[in-house]
Structure formats: C-alpha cells, structure tokens
N, CA, C, O and CB atoms as a CASP TS submission, in Angstrom:
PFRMAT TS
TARGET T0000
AUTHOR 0000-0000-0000
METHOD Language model
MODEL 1
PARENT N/A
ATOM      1  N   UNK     1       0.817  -1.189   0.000  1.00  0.00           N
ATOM      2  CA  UNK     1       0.000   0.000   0.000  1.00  0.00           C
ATOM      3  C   UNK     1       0.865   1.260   0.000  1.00  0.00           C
ATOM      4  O   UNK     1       0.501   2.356  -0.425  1.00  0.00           O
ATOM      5  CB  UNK     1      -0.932  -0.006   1.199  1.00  0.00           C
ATOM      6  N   UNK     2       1.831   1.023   0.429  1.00  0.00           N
ATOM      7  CA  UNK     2       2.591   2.208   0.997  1.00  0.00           C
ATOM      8  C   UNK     2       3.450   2.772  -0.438  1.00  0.00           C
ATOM      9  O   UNK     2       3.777   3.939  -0.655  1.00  0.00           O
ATOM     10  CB  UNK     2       3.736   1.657   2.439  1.00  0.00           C
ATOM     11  N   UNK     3       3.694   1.608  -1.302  1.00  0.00           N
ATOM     12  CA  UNK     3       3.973   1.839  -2.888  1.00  0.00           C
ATOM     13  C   UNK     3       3.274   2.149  -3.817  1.00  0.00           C
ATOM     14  O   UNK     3       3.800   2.586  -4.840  1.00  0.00           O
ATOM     15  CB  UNK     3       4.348   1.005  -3.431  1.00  0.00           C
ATOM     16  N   UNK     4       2.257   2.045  -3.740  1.00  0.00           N
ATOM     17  CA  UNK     4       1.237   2.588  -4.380  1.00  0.00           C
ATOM     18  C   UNK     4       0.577   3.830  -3.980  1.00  0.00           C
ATOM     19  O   UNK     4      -0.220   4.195  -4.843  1.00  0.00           O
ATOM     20  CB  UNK     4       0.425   1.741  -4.432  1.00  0.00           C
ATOM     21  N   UNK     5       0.621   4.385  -3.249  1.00  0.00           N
ATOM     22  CA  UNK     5       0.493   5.652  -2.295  1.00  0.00           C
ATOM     23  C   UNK     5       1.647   6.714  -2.685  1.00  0.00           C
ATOM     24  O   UNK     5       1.383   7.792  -3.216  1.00  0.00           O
ATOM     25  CB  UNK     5       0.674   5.186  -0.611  1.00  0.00           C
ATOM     26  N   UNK     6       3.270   6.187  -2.286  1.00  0.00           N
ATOM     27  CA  UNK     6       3.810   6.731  -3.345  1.00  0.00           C
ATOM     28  C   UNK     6       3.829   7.154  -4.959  1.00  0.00           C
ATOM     29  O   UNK     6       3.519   8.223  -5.485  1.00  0.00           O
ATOM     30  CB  UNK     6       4.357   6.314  -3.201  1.00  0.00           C
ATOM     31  N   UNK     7       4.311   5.911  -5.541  1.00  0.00           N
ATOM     32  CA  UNK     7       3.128   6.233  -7.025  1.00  0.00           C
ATOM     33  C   UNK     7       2.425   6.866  -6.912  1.00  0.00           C
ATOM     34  O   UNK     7       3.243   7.743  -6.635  1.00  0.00           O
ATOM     35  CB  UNK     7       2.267   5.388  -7.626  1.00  0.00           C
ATOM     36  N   UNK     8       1.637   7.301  -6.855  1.00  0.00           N
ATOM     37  CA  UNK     8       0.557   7.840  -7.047  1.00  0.00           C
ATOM     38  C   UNK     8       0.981   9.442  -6.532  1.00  0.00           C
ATOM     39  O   UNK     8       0.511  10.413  -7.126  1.00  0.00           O
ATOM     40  CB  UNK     8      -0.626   7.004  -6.291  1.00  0.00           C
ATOM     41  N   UNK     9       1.562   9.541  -5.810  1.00  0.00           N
ATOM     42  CA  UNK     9       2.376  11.276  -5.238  1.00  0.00           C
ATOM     43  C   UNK     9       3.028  11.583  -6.384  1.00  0.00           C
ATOM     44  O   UNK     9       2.911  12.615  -7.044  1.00  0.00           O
ATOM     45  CB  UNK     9       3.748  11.334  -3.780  1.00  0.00           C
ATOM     46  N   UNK    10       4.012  10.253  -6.683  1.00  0.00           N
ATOM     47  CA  UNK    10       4.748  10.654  -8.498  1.00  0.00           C
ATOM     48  C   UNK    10       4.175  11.279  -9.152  1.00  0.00           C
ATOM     49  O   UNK    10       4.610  12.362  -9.543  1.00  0.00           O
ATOM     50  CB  UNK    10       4.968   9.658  -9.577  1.00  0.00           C
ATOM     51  N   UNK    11       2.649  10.664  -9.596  1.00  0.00           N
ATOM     52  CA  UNK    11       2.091  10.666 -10.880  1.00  0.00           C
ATOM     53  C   UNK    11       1.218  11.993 -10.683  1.00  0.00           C
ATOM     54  O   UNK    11       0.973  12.547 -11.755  1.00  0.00           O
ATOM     55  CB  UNK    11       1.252   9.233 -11.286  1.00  0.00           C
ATOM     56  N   UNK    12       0.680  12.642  -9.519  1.00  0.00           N
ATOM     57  CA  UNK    12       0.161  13.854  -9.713  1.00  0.00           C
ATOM     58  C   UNK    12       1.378  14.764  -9.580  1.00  0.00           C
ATOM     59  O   UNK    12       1.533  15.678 -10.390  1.00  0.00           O
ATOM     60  CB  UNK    12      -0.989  14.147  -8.760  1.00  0.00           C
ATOM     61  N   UNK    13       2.426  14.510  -8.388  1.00  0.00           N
ATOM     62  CA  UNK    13       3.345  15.895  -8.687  1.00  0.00           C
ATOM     63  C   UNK    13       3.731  15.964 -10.469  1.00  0.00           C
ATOM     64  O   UNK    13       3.474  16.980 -11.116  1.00  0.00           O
ATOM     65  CB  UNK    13       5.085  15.757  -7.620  1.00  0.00           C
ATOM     66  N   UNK    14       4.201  15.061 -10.933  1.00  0.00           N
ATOM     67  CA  UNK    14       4.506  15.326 -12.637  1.00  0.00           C
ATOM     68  C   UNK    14       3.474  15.878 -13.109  1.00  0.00           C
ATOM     69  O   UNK    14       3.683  16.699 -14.003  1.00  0.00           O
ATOM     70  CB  UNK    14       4.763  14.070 -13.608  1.00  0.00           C
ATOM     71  N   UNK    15       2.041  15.631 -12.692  1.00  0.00           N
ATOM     72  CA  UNK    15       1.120  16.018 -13.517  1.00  0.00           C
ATOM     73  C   UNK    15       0.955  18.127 -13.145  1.00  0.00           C
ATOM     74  O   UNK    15       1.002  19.122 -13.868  1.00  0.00           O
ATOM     75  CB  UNK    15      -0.413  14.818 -13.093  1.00  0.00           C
ATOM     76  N   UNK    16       0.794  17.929 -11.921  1.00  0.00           N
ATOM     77  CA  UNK    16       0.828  19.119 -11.723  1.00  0.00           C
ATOM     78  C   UNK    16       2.365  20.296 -11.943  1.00  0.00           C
ATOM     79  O   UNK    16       2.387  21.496 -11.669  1.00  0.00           O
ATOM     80  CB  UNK    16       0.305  18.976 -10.449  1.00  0.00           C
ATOM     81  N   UNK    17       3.112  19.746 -12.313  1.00  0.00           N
ATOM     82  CA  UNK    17       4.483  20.268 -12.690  1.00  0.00           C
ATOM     83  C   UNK    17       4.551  20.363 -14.116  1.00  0.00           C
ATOM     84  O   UNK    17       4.877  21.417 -14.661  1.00  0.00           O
ATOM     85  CB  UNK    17       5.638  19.390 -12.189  1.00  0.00           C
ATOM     86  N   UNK    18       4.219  19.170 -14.848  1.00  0.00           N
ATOM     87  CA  UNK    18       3.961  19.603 -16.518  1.00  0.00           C
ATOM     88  C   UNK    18       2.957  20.651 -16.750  1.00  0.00           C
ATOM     89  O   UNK    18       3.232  21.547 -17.548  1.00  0.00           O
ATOM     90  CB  UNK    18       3.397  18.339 -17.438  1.00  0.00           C
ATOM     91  N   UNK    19       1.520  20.641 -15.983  1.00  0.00           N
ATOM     92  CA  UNK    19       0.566  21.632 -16.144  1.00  0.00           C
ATOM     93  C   UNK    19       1.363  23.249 -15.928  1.00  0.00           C
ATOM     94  O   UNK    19       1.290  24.234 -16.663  1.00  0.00           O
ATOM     95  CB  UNK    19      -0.685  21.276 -14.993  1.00  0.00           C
ATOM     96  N   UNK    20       2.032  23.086 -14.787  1.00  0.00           N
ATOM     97  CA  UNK    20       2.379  24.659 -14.876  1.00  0.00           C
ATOM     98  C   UNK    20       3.524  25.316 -15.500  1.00  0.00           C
ATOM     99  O   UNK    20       3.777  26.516 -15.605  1.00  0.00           O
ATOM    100  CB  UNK    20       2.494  25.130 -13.673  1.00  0.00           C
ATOM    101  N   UNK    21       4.424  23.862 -16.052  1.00  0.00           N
ATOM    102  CA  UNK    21       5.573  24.039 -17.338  1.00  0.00           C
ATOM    103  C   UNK    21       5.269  24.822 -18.708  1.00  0.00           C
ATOM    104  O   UNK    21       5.806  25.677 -19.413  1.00  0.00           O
ATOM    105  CB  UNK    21       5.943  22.570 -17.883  1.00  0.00           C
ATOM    106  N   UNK    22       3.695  23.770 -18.669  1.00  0.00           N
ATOM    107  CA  UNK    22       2.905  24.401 -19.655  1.00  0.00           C
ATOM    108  C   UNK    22       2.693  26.015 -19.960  1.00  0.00           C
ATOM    109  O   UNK    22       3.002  26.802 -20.855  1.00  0.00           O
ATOM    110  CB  UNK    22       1.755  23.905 -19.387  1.00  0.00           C
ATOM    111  N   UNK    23       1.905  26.058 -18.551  1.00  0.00           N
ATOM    112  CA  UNK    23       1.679  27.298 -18.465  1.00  0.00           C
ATOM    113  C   UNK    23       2.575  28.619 -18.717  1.00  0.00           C
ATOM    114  O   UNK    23       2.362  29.699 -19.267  1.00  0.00           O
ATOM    115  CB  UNK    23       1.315  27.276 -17.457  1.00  0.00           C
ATOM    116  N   UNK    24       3.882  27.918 -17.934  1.00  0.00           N
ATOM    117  CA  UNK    24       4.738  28.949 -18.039  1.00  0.00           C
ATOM    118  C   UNK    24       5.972  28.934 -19.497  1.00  0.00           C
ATOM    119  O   UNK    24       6.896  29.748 -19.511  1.00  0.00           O
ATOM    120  CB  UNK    24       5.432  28.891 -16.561  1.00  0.00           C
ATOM    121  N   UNK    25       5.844  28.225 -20.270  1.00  0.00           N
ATOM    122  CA  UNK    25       6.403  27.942 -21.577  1.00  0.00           C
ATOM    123  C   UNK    25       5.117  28.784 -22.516  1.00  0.00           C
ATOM    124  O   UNK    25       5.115  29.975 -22.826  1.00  0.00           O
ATOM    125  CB  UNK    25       6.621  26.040 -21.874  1.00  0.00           C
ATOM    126  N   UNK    26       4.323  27.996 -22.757  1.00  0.00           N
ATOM    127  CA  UNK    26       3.472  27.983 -23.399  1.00  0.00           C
ATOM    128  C   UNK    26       2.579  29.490 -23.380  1.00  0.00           C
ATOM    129  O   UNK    26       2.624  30.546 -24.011  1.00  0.00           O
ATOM    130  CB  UNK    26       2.907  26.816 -23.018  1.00  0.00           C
ATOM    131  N   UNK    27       1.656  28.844 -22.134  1.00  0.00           N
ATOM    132  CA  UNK    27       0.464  29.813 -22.023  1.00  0.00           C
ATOM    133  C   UNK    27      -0.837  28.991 -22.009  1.00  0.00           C
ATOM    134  O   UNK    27      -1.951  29.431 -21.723  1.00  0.00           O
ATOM    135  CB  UNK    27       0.430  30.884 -23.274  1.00  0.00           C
ATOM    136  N   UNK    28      -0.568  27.891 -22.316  1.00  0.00           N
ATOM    137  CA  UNK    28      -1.459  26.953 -21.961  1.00  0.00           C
ATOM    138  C   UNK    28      -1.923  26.130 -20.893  1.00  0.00           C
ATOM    139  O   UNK    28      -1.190  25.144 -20.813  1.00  0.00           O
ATOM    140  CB  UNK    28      -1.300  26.408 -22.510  1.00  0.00           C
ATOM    141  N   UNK    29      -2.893  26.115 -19.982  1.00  0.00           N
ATOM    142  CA  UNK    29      -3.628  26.127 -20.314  1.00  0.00           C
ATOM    143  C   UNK    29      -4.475  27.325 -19.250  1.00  0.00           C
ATOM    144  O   UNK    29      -5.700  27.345 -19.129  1.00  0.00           O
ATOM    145  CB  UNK    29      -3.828  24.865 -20.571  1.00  0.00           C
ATOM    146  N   UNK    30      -3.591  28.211 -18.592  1.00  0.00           N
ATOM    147  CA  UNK    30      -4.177  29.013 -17.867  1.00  0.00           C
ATOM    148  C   UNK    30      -4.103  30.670 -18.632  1.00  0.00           C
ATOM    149  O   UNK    30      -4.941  31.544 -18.409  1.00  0.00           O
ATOM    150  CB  UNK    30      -3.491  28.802 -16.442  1.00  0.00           C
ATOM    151  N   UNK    31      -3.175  30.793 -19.350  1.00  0.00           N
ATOM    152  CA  UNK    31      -3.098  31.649 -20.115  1.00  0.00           C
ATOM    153  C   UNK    31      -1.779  32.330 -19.828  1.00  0.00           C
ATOM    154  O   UNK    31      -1.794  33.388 -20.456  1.00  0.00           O
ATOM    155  CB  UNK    31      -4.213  32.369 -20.078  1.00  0.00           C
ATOM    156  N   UNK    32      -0.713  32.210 -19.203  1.00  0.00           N
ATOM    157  CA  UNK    32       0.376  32.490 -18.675  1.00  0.00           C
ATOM    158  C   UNK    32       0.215  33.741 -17.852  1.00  0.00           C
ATOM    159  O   UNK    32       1.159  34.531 -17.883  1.00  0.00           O
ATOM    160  CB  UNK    32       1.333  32.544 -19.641  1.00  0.00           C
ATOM    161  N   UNK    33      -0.972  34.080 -17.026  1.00  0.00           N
ATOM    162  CA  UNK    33      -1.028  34.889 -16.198  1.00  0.00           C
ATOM    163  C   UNK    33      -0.183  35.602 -15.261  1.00  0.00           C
ATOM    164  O   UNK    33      -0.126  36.829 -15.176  1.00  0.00           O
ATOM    165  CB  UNK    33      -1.615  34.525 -15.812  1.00  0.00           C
ATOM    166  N   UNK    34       0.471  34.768 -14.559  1.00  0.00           N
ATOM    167  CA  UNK    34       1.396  34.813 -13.159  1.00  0.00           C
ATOM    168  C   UNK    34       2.098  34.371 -13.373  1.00  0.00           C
ATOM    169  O   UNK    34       1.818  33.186 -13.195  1.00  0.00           O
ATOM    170  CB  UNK    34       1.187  34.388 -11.991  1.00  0.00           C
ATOM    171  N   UNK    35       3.365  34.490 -13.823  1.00  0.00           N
ATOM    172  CA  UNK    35       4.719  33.930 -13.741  1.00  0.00           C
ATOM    173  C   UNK    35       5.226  33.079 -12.581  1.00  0.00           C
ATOM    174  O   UNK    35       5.726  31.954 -12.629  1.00  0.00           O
ATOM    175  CB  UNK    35       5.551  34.963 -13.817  1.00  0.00           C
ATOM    176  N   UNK    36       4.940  34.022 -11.316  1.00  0.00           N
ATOM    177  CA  UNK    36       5.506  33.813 -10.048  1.00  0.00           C
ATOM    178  C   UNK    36       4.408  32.635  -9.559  1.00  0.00           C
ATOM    179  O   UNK    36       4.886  31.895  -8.699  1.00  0.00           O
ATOM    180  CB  UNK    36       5.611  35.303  -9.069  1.00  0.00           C
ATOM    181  N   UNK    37       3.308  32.390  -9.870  1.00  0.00           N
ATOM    182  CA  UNK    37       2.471  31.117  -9.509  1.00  0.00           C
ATOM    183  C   UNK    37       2.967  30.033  -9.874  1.00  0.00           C
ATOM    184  O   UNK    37       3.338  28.989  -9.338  1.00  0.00           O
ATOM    185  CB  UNK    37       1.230  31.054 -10.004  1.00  0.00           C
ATOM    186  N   UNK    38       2.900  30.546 -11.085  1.00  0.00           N
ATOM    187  CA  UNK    38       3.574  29.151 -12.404  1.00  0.00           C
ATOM    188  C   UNK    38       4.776  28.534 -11.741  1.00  0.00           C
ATOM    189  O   UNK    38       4.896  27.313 -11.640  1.00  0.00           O
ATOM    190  CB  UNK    38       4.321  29.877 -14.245  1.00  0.00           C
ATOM    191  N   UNK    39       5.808  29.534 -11.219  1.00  0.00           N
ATOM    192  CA  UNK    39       7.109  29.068 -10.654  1.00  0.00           C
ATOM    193  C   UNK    39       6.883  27.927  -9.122  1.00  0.00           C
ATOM    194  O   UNK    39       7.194  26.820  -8.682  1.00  0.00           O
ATOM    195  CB  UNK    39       8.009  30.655 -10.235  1.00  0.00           C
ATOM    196  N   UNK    40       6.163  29.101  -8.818  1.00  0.00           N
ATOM    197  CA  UNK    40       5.399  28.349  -7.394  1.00  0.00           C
ATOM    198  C   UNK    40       5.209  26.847  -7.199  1.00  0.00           C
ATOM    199  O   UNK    40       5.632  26.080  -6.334  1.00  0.00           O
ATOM    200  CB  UNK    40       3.906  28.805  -7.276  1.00  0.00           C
ATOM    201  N   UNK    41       4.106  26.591  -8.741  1.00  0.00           N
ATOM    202  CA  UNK    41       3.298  25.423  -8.315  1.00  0.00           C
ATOM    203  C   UNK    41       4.217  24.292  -9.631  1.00  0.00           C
ATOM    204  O   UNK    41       3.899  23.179 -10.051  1.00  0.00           O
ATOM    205  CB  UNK    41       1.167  25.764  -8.520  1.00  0.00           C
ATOM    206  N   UNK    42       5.275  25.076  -9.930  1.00  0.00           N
ATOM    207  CA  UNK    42       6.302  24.277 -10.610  1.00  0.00           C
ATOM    208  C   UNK    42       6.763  23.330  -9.550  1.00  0.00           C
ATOM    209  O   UNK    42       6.308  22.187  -9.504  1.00  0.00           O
ATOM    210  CB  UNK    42       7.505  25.153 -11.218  1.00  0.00           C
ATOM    211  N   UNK    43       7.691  23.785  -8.659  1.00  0.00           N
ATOM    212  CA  UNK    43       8.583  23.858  -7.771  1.00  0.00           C
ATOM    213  C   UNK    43       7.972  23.118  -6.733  1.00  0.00           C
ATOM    214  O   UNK    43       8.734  22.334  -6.166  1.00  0.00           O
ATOM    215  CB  UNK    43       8.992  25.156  -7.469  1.00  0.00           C
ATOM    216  N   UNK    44       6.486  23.161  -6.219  1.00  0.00           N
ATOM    217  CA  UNK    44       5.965  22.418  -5.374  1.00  0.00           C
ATOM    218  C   UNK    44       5.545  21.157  -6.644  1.00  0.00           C
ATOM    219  O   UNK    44       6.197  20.170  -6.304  1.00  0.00           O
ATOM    220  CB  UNK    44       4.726  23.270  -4.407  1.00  0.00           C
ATOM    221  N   UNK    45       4.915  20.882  -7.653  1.00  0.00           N
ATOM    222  CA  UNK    45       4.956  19.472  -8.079  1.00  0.00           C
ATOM    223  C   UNK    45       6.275  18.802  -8.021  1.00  0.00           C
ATOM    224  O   UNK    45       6.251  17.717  -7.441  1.00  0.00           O
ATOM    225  CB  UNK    45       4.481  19.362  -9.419  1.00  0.00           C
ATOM    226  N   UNK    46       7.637  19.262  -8.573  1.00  0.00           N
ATOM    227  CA  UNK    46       8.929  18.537  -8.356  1.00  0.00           C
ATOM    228  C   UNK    46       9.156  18.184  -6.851  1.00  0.00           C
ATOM    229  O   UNK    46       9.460  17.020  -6.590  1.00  0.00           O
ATOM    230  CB  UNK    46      10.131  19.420  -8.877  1.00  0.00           C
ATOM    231  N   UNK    47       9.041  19.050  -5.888  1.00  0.00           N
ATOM    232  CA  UNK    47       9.449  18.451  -4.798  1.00  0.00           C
ATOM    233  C   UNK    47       8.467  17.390  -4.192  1.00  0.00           C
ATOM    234  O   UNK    47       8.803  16.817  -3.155  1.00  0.00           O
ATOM    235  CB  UNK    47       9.750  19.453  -3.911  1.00  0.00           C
ATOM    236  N   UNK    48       7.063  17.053  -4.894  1.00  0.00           N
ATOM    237  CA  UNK    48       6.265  16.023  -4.459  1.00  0.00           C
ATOM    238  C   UNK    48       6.404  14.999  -5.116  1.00  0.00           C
ATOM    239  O   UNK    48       5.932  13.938  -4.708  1.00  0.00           O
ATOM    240  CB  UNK    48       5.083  16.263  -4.417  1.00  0.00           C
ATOM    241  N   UNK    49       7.318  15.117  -6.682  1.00  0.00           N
ATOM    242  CA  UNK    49       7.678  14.117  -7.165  1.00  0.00           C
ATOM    243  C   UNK    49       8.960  13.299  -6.166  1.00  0.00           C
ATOM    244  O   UNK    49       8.991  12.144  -5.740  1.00  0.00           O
ATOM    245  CB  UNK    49       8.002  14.562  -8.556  1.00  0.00           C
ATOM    246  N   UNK    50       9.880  14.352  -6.028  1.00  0.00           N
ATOM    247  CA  UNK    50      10.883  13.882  -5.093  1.00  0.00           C
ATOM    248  C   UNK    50      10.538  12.959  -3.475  1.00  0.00           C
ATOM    249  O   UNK    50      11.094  11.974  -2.989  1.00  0.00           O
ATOM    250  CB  UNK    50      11.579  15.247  -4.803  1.00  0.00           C
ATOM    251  N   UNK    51       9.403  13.794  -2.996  1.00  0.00           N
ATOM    252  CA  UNK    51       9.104  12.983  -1.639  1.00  0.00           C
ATOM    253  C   UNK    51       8.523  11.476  -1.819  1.00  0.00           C
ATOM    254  O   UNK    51       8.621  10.531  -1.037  1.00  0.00           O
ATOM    255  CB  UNK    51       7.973  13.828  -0.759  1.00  0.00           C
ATOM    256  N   UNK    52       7.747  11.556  -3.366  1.00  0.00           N
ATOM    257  CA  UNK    52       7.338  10.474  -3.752  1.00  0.00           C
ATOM    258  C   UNK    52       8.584   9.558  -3.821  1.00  0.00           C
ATOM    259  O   UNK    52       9.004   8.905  -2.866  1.00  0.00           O
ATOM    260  CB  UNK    52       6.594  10.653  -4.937  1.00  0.00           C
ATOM    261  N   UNK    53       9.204   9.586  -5.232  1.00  0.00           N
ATOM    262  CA  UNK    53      10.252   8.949  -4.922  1.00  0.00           C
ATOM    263  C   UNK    53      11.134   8.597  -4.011  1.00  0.00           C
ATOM    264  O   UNK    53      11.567   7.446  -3.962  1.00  0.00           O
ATOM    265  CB  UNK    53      10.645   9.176  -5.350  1.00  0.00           C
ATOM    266  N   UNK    54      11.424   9.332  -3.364  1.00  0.00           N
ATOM    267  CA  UNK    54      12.063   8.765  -1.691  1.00  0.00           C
ATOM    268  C   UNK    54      11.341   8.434  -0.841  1.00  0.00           C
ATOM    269  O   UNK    54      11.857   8.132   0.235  1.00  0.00           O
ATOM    270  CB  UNK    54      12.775   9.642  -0.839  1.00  0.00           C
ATOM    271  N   UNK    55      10.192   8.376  -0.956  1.00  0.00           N
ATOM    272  CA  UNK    55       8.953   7.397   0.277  1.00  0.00           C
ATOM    273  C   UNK    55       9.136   5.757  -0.518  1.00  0.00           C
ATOM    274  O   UNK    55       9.438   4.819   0.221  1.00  0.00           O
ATOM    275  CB  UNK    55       6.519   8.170   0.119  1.00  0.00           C
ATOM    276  N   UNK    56       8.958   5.520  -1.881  1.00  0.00           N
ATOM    277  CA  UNK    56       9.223   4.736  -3.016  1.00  0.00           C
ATOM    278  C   UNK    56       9.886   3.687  -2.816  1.00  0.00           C
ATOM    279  O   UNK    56       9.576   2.499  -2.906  1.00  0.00           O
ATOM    280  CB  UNK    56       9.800   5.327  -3.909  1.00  0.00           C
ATOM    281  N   UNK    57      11.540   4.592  -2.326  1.00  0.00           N
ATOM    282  CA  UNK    57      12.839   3.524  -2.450  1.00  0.00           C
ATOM    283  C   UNK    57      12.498   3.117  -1.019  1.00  0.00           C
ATOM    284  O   UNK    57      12.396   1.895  -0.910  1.00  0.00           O
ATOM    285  CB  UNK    57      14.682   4.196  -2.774  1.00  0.00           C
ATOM    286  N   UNK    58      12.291   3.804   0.118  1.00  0.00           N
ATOM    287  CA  UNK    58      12.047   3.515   1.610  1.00  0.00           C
ATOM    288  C   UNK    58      11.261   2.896   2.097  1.00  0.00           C
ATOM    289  O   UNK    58      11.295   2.505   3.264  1.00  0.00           O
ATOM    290  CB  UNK    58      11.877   4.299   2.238  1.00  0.00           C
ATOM    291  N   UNK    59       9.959   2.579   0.884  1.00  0.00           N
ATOM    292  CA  UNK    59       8.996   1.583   1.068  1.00  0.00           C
ATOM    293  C   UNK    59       9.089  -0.068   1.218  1.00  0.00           C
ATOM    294  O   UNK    59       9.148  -0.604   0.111  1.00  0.00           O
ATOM    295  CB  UNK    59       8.309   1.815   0.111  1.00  0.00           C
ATOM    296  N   UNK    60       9.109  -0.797   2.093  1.00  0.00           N
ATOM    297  CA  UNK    60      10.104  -2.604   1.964  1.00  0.00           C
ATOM    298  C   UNK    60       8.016  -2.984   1.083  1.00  0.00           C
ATOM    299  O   UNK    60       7.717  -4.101   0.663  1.00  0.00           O
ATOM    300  CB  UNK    60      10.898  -4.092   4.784  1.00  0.00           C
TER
END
C-alpha cells in the first residue's frame, strides 16, 4: 500500500508540474497569467515528485 500511495504522489506531482511548465512555456492552459504562480506550483509538483520517490525507495 505504501507503494502505491507513493506512485501515485509521483504521478500527480509530474502532472501538476507539466501543467504549470505548460503554463509557463506555453500559455497553456491558464493563459500564462502569473509567472511567479507558475514558478510556485512548478517547484511544489517537483518536490512532491521527489518525496514520492524517496517514500518509493524507503517503502520494503
């Protein structure tokens, strides 16, 4: 359970980290409003990818 719980932290921090890559490359799909959000909620999906992954390897 505890691996799959991880997973799953992976798979939304990437999701929410490509969304605001998007945003802040692109303009898609929020319209590139806020730079400083975009950076924000960049920076918080990678580091939930990271906790994911290190809950992951720490999981027996």
């Amino acid at each position: 359970m505890a691996k799959a719980l991880s997973i799953a932290g992976m798979v939304v921090g990437g999701l929410l980290a490509f969304t605001f890559l998007a945003d802040l490359a692109v303009g898609i799909p929020f319209g590139g409003q806020q730079m400083l959000m975009d950076i924000g909620f960049l920076a918080s999906g990678a580091l939930l990818c990271y906790l994911g992954w290190n809950a992951f390897r720490d999981a027996k």
